[in-house]
C-alpha positions as CSV (number, residue, x, y, z in Angstrom):
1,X,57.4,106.6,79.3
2,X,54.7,104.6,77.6
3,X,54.4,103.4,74.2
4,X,51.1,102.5,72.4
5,X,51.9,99.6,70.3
6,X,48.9,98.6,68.6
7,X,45.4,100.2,67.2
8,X,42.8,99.4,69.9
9,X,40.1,96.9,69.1
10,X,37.9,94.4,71.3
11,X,39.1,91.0,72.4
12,X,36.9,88.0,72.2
13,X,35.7,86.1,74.7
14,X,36.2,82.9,72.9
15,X,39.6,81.0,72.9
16,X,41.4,81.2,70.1
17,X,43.7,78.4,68.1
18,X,46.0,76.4,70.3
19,X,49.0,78.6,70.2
20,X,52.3,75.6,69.2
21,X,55.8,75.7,71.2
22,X,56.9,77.1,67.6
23,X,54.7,80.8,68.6
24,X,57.7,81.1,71.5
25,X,60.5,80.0,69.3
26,X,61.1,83.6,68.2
27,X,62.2,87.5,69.6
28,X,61.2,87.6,73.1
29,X,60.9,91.3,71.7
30,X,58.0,89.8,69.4
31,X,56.7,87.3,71.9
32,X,55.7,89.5,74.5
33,X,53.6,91.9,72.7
34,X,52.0,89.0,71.7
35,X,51.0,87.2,74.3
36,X,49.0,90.1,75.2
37,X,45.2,88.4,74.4
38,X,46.1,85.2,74.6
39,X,44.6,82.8,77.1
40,X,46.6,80.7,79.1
41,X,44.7,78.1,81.1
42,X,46.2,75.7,83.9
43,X,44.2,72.6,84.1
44,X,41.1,75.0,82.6
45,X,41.8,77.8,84.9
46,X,42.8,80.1,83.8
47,X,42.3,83.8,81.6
48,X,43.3,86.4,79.8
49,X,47.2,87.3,79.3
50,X,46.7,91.6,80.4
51,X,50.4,91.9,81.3
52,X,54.1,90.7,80.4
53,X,57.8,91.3,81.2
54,X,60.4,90.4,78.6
55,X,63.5,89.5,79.6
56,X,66.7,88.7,77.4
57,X,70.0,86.7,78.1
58,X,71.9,90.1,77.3
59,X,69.8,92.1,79.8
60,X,71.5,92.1,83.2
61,X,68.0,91.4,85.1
62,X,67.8,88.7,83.1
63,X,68.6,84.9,85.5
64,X,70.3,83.8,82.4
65,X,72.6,86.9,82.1
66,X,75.3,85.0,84.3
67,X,75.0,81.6,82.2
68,X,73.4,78.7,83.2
69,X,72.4,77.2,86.8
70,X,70.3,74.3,88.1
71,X,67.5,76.8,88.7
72,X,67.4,78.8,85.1
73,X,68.9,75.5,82.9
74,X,65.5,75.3,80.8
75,X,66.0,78.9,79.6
76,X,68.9,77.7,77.9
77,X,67.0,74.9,76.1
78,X,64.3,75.1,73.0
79,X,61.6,77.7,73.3
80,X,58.2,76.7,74.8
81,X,59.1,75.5,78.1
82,X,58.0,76.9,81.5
83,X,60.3,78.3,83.7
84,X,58.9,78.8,86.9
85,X,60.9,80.1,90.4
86,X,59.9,81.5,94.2
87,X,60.6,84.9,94.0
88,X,62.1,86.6,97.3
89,X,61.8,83.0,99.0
90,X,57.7,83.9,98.9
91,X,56.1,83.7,95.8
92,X,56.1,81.5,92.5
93,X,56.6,83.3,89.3
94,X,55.8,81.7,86.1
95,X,57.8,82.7,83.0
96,X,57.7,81.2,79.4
97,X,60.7,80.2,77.3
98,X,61.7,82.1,74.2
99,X,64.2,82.2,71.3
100,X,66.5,79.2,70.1
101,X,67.8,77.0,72.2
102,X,71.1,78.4,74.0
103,X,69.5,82.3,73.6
104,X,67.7,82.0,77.5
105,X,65.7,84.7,77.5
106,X,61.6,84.1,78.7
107,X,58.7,86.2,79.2
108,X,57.5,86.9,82.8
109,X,53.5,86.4,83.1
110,X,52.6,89.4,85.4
111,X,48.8,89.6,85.0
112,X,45.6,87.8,84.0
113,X,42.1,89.2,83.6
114,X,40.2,86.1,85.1
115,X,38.1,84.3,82.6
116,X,38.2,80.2,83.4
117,X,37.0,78.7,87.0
118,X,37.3,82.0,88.9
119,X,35.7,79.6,91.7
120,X,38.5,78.1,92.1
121,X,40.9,80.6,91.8
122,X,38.5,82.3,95.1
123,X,39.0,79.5,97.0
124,X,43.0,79.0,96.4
125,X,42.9,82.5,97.0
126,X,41.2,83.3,100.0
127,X,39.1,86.5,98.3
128,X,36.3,87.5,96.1
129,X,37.0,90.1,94.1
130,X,37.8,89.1,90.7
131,X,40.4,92.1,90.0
132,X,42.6,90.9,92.5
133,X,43.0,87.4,91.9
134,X,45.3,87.8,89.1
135,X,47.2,91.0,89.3
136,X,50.5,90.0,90.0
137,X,53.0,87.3,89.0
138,X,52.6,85.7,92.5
139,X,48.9,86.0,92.8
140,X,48.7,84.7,89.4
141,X,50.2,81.6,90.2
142,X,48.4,80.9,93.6
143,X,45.2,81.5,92.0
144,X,46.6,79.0,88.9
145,X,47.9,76.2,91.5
146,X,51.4,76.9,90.1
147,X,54.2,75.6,92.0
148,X,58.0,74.1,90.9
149,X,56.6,71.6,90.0
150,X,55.1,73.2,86.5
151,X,59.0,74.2,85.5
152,X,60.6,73.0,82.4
153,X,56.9,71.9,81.1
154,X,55.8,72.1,77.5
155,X,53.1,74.9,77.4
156,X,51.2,72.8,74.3
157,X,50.5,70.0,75.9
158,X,48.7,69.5,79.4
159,X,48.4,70.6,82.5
160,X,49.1,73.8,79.9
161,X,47.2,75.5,77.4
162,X,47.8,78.7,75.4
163,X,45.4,80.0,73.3
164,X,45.8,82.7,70.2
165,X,44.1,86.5,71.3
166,X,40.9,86.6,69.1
167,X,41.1,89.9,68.1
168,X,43.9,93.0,68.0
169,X,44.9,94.6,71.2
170,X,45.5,97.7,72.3
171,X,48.8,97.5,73.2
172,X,51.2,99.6,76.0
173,X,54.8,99.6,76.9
174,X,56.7,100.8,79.8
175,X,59.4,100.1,82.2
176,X,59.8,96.7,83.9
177,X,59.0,96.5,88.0
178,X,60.8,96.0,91.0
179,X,64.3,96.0,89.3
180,X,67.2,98.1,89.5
181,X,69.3,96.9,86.7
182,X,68.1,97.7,83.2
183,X,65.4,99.3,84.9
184,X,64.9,102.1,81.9
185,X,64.3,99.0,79.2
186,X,60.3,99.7,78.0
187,X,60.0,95.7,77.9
188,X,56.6,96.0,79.9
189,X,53.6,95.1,78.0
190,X,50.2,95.5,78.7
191,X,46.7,96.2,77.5
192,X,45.6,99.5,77.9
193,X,42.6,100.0,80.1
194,X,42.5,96.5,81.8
195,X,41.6,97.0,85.1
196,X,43.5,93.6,85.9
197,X,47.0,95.2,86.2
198,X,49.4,94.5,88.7
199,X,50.1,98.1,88.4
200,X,48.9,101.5,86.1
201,X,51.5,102.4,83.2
202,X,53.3,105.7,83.6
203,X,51.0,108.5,81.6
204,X,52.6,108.9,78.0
């Protein structure tokens, strides 16, 4: 099932305010709509945020859910930290840091509508066409040049930079991906119409 969120309106091309660590120190539940809009550039590559996951430390998907590790220790800290791990011993998956410190819960970065040195993100990614560069949280980091080493890095300062939407979204929800426990949670956020999914929502 899908949920519209919020009243459809245009996005603007031009980046918004620097978004602070303090926009991530609140609900993941708030955060993730949020970030729908914004831009998030990696040493200026970089685009639009089309697609999100929230996870929180109650939610048994959640890497935090079992209490703290080596890997997922940054969740545990202040909000506005990267969390970034190989996913299936393949792929790098970039998440972002949420809530007050000791609440571990982060929002997974599953899409990006390409906006900021697309050449680059060609050549890292072998391919051309623009709508797959981005549409997935491991194709989203190769085209970024995210690795381990961008976990437990402020997002406000660089290599980083988050930028404020410019205008409202139009706003989905649905079911999370690739996940068997909690899979009925609607904590999947995108914006409706973007042709830079990873994936379609479900029909309402």
């Amino acid at each position: 099932m899908v949920q519209k969120l919020k009243p459809a309106a245009p996005i603007s091309p031009s980046l918004g305010k620097p978004l602070k660590r303090s926009f991530l120190d609140r609900s993941v539940h708030e955060v993730a709509p949020d970030l729908i809009g914004a831009t998030l550039l990696v040493n200026g590559i970089g685009g639009l945020i089309v697609e999100v996951e929230a996870y929180h430390h109650t939610d048994p998907a959640a890497h935090s859910f079992r209490g703290p590790t080596p890997r997922n220790r940054v969740m545990f800290g202040p909000a506005g930290f990267t969390y970034v791990y190989r996913s299936y011993g393949i792929h790098w998956c970039l998440n972002f840091v949420c809530e007050e410190e000791g609440s571990a819960s982060a929002v997974l970065i599953r899409a990006l509508e390409p906006t900021h040195g697309i050449a680059a993100m060609r050549r890292r990614r072998g391919l051309h066409d623009e709508r797959s560069l981005c549409s997935g949280p491991g194709k989203l980091t190769e085209a970024l040049g995210i690795t381990i080493a961008h976990s437990e890095l402020p997002l406000d300062q660089p290599p980083f930079a988050l930028h404020a939407r410019t205008g409202k979204a139009d706003i989905i929800s649905g079911v999370r991906i690739g996940i068997t426990k909690a899979a009925d949670l609607p904590w999947r956020y995108g914006m409706q119409g973007s042709k830079f999914l990873s994936k379609p929502f479900a029909a309402i």
